[in-house]
N, C-alpha and C positions, 0 to 999 in steps of 0.2 A: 383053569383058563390061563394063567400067570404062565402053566409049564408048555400048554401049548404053543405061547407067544415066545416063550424063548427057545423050542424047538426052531420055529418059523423063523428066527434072526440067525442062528444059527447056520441050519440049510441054504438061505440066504449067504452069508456071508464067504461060506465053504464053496457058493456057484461064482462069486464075484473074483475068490480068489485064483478058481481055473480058467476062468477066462482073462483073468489078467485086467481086468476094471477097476479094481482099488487105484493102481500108482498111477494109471490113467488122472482119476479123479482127485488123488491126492496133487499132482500134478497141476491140474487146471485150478483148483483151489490156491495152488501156493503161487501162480502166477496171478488171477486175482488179489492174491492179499500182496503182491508184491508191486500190482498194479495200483493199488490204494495205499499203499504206501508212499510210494512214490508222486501221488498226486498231493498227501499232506503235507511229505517233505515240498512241495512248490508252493504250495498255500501256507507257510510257515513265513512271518516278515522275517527277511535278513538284515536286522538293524545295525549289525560289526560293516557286512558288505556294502549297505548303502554309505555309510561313512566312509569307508574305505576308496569306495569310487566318486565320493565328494572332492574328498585330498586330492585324490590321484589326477581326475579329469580336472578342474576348477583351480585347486590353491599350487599345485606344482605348474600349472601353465601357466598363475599369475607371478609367482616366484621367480620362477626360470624367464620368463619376460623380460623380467626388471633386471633382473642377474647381468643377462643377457646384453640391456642395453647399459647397464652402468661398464660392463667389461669393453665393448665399443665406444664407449666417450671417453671411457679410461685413453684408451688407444688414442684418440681424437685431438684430448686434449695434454698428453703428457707430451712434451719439449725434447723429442728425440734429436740427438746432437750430429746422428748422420744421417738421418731420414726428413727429407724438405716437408717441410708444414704442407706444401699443397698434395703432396702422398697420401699422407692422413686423411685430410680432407676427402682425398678420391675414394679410399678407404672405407669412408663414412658412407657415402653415396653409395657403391657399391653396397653394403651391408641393407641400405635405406630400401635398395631395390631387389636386392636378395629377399629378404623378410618381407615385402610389399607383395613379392613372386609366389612365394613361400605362403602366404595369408592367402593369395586368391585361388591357390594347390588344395588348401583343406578348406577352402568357405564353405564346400558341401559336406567335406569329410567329418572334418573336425570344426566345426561351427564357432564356437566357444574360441576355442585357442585361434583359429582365424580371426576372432574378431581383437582378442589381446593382441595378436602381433598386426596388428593394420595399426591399431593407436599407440602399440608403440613404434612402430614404423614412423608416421605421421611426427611423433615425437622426434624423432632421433634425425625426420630429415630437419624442422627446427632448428634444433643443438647444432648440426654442423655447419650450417648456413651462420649461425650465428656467431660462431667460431673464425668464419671468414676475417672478420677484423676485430669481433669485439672479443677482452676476455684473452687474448693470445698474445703471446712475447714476441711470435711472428708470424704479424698476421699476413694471409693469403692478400687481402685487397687492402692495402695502406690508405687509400682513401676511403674518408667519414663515408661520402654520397654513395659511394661503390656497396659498402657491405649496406645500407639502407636499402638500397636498392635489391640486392641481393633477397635481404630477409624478406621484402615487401614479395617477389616473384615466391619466396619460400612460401609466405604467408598465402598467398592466393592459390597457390595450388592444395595445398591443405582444407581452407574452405571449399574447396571445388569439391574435391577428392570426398570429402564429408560428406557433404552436399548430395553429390553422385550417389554416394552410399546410401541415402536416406537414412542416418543417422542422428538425432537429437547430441548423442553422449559426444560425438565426435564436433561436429558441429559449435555445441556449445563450448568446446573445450580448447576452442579457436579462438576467442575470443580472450582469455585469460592472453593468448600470446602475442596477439594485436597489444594489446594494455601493455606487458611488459616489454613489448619494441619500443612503445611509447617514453617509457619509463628510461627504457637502457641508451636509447637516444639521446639526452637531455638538451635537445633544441626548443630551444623557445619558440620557434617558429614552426617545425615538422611536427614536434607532439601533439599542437593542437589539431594541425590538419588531418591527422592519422586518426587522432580519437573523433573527429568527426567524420572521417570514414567511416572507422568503428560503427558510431550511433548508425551511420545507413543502412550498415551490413546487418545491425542488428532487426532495426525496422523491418527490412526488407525480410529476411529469414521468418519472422515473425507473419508479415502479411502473407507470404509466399504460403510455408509452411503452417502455419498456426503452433509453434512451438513455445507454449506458455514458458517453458522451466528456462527453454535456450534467450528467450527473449528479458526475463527476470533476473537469470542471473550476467546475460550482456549489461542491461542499465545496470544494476549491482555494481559490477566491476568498472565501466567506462565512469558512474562518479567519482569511484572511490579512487579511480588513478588521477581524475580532476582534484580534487581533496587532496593528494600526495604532492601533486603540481604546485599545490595552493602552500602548501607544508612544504615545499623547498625541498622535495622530488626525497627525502631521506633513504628512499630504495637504493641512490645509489651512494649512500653515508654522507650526505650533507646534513650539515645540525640541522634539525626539526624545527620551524619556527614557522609564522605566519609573514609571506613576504606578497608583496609588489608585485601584480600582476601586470601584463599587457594586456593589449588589447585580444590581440589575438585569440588568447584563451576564454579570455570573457565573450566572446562570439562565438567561440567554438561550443560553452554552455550552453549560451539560448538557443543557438541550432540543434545541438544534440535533445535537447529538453522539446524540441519542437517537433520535431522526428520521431522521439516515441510517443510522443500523444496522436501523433498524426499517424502514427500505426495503427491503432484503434478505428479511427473513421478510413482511412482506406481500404481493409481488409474489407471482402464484400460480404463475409459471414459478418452475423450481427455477433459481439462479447459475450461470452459468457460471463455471469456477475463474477467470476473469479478472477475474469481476464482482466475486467474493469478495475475492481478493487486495486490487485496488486498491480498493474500501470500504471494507476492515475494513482497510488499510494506513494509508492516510489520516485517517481516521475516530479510532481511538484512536492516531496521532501527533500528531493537533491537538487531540486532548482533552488527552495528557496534557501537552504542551508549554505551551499554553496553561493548563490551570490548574497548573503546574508556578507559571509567571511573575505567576497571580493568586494563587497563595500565600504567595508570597514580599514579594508587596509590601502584601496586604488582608487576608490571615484568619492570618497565620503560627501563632497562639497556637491556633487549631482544626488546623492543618494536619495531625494525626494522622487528625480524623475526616475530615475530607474529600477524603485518598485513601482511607480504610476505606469511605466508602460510594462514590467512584469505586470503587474494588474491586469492591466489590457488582455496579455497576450495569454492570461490564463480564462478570462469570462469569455475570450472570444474565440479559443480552444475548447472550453466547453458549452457553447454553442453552438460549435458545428458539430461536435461529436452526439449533442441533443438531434440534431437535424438531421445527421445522416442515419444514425441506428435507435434513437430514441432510449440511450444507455443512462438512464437513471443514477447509477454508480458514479461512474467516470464523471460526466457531468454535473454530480453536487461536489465529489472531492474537486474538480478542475474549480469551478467558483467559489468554493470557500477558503482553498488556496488565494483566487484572486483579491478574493476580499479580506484576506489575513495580510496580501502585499499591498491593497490601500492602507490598509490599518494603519502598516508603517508606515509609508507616504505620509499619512497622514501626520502623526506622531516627527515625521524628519519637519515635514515643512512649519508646523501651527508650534505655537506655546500655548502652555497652560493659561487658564483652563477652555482656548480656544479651541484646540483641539476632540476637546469631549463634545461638542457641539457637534463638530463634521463626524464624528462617531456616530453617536444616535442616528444624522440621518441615513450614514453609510448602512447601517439597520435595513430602513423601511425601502434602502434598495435592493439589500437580499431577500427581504419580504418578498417585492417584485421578481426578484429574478427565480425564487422558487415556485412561484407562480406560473409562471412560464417552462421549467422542467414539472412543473409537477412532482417537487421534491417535500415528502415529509422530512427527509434528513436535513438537507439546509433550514425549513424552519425552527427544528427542534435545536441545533447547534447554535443557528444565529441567536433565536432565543438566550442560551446559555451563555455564550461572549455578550450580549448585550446586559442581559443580569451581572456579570465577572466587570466589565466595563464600570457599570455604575457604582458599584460598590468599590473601585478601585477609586472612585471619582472623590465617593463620601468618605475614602480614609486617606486619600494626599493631595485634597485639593480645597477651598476655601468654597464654601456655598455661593453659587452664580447662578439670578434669576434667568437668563438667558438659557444655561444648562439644563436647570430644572424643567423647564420650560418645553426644550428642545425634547428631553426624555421622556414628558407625559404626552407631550400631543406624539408624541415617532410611537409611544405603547397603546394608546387612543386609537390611531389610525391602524396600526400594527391589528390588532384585535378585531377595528371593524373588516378588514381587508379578511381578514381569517373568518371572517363567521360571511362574508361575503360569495366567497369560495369555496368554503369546508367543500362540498364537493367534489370540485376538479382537484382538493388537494388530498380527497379520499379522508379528511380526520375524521376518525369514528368517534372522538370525547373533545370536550370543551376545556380538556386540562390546557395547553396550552396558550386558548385566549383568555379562561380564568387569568393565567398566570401572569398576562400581559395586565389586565384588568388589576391584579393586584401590584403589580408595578404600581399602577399610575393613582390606587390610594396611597400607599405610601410616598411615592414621589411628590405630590400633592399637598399630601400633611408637611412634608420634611421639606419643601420649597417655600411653603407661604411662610411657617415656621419660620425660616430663616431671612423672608423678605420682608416682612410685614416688622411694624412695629410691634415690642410683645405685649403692649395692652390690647390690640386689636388681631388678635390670631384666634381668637374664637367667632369673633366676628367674621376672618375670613373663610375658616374650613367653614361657617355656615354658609356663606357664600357659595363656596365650592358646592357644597351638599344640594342648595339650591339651584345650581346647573345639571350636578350629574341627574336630577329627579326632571328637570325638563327634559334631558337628552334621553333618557325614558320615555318620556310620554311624545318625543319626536320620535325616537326610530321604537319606538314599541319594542320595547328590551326587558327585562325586566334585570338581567345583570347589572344596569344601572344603577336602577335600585334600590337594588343593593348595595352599591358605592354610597349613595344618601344615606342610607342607613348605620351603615358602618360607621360615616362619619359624622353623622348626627350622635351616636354614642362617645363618639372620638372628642366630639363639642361641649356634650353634657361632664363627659369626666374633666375636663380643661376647665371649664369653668367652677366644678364644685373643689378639685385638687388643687390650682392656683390661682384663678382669677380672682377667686373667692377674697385670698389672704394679700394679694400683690396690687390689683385695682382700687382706684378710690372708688366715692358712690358714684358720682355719674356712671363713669364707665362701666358700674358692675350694675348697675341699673339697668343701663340701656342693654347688655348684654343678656341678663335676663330676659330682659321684653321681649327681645329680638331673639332668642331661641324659643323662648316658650310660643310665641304667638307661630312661629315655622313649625311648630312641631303640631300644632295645632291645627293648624292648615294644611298639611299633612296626612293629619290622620284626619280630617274631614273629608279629604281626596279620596282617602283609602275606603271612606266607608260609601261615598256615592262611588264609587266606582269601580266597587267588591268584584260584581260577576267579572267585569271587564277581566282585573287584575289576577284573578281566578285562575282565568282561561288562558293566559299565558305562557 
């Protein structure tokens, strides 16, 4: 069978070679395999190539950019002895509009490097304009107002030109050179007005566009050139120090500060919480930091009112911003800001230890006013400064029943307002009106403590115990008491640890009598009144 089958290949293969079919076939084969070849070599990554035309298209366009425009400012600004300063200049402009020509030739072609030579375009028209008077040995326009003038028309065509663009990168990078006009200026009078251009251009861009990063890092930069102003301008080498502002600039703050909060509520899109945070973050840390350091050095002797009406103009900032988009964010940072510039107000206008007194109630206002955003943040925070508050009180200030006083009923009310609302203010746990609650045993103990004579302080925390167990049995609590109880224990150890060794008999007698019969009475309550207390 074997030899018949290789006869058959044989005869076979002897027909294929007279007719000429093998190199046919070998043929069509070898273009298949050369056709699958060549489809592996394209399905191969070429990771050398794609680097290669990373460099190539990307970092030589950015290179050669730069190259490019440092070789024209070279030209711009080197002090040619037979070539007139305003040649150069022409020169400049010329190259500005060259390269502007140049970028709108490949915006389709070449994308990329169109968009590097627009911003260094944009750059370079800047520089030249700047050149006009500042920074040259001969300058093109010898009057101050002229080259101002100048750079302002530079300026605004570049935000246009941005703008036009619908560019963020370009846009935002506008505003660094508004600032350092500001800056290279050194008028006391035109910086401010400029940088509260600034603050509008920023607003505005912001509402217009919704440009979170452009509008971040405008306020960013328009404090920090306020800050340099405050600092005796050192950008242009003046010693660094804290100097004497005017007026001027301290207006051009609260307007620029009022401007970007007011960007939030005008935009007619509601914030995004990231919008709000970083605003309203920003926004009153350079308010208050800034006139922090212009009242320290320019209005000291007003500095009560003018964090009174920063106060104002930050709860009534975030009130409207509550009103217009219902921005939860923005609106707990804008009033804890405000209530961080009472604080000082407070602290400029009161002495010790009156001042702690208008504290606690300033408290039971942000109480209320988180009430009304329906803020858990401002509770939880006020909370926290009002705890930091008290403990500041108990370590540098001399025990004052008025304070005491002032701190249990503001954590009292504090508590009942919070278990009054837990609702509208969404708290799912009782931490913190416990936490007020525990406030106000302590405060309690450590007030009477200090007011009462010390043979009669067991007598009083019993006292005390005997109201929180009625204010029990009045609003039907049972956190109460548990305030009676706590302090009932608080009473028992006071009397056996020193009443015991420090009282004569009467008083340790009568003290006896007077707890044990409370305590008595007490749990006589407890036992007629099981189911009730059960069910609570």
């Amino acid at each position: 069978m074997s030899r018949l089958l290789q006869k058959m290949e044989a005869r076979v293969d002897r027909l294929e070679r007279y007719l000429g079919l093998e190199a046919k076939a070998d043929s069509v084969l070898g273009v298949e395999a050369e056709t699958a070849g060549e489809k592996q070599t394209k399905s191969l990554p070429k990771t050398g190539s794609s680097l290669e035309l990373r460099i190539g298209e990307y970092w030589l366009a950015q290179f050669g950019t730069i190259v490019l425009l440092l070789g024209i400012a070279f030209i711009i600004s080197y002090p040619f002895k037979s070539i007139p300063a305003i040649l150069t200049s022409l020169f400049g402009y010329l190259s500005v509009t060259g390269i502007l020509a140049l970028s709108r030739y490949w915006r389709d072609i070449h994308k990329y490097l169109s968009e590097i030579l627009y911003g260094g375009g944009l750059l370079l028209l800047y520089f030249t304009t700047l050149r006009l008077h500042f920074f040259a040995a001969q300058p093109v326009l010898s009057n101050k107002a002229a080259g101002i003038t100048a750079i302002l028309l530079a300026l605004s065509a570049i935000l246009f030109l941005s703008m036009r663009r619908a560019s963020p990168l370009f846009t935002g990078a506008a505003f660094p050179l508004f600032c350092a006009t500001s800056l290279i200026s050194d008028s006391a009078l035109f910086s401010p007005v400029l940088m509260t251009l600034t603050s509008a251009l920023v607003a505005y861009v912001f509402v217009r566009r919704g440009w979170l990063s452009v509008a971040v890092t405008g306020m960013v930069l328009v404090y920090l050139t306020f800050l340099l102003w405050i600092l005796s301008n050192p950008f242009l080498g003046h010693p660094m120090a804290v100097i004497k502002v005017g007026s001027p600039l301290l207006y051009a703050v609260l307007i620029s500060g009022a401007l970007f909060g007011s960007a939030l509520t005008i935009r007619r899109e509601t914030p995004s919480r990231l919008d709000e945070l970083l605003i309203s973050v920003f926004d009153s840390a350079g308010l208050l930091v800034l006139g922090f350091l212009m009242i320290r050095t320019s209005l000291k002797q007003q500095s009560d009112l003018f964090y009174l009406l920063l106060a104002a103009f930050f709860v009534i900032l975030s009130g409207w911003i509550w009103l217009r988009h219902s921005s939860r964010f923005a609106a707990a940072i804008y009033a804890l800001s405000g209530f961080l510039a009472l604080s000082i107000a407070i602290f400029s206008r009161f002495q010790s230890p009156d001042y702690f007194v208008w504290l606690s109630w300033q408290s039971l206002l942000a109480v209320a006013c988180a009430l009304w955003f329906r803020s858990r943040i401002i509770i939880v925070v006020n909370f926290l400064i009002y705890i930091t508050i008290f403990l500041t009180y108990l370590f540098v200030a001399e025990s004052d029943i008025l304070v005491n006083g002032s701190y249990a009923l503001v954590a009292l009310t504090s508590a009942r307002i919070l278990n009054w609302q837990q609702e509208r203010l969404q708290l799912r746990t009782d931490m913190i009106r416990n936490a007020y609650l525990a406030s106000v045993f302590v405060i309690v103990l450590y007030g009477l403590y200090q007011a009462v004579p010390s043979n009669f302080v067991s007598l009083s925390w019993l006292t005390a115990a005997i109201v929180y167990f009625g204010l029990s049995l009045w609003l039907t609590n049972v956190k109460y008491r548990w305030l009676a109880i706590l302090t009932l224990f608080a009473v028992v150890v006071h009397i056996f640890v020193i009443d015991t060794a420090r009282l004569g008999a009467e008083l340790r007698i009568l003290s006896f009598l007077a707890v044990g019969f409370v305590l008595l009475i007490i749990s006589l309550l407890y036992s007629r009144h099981r189911k009730t207390f059960s069910h609570e």
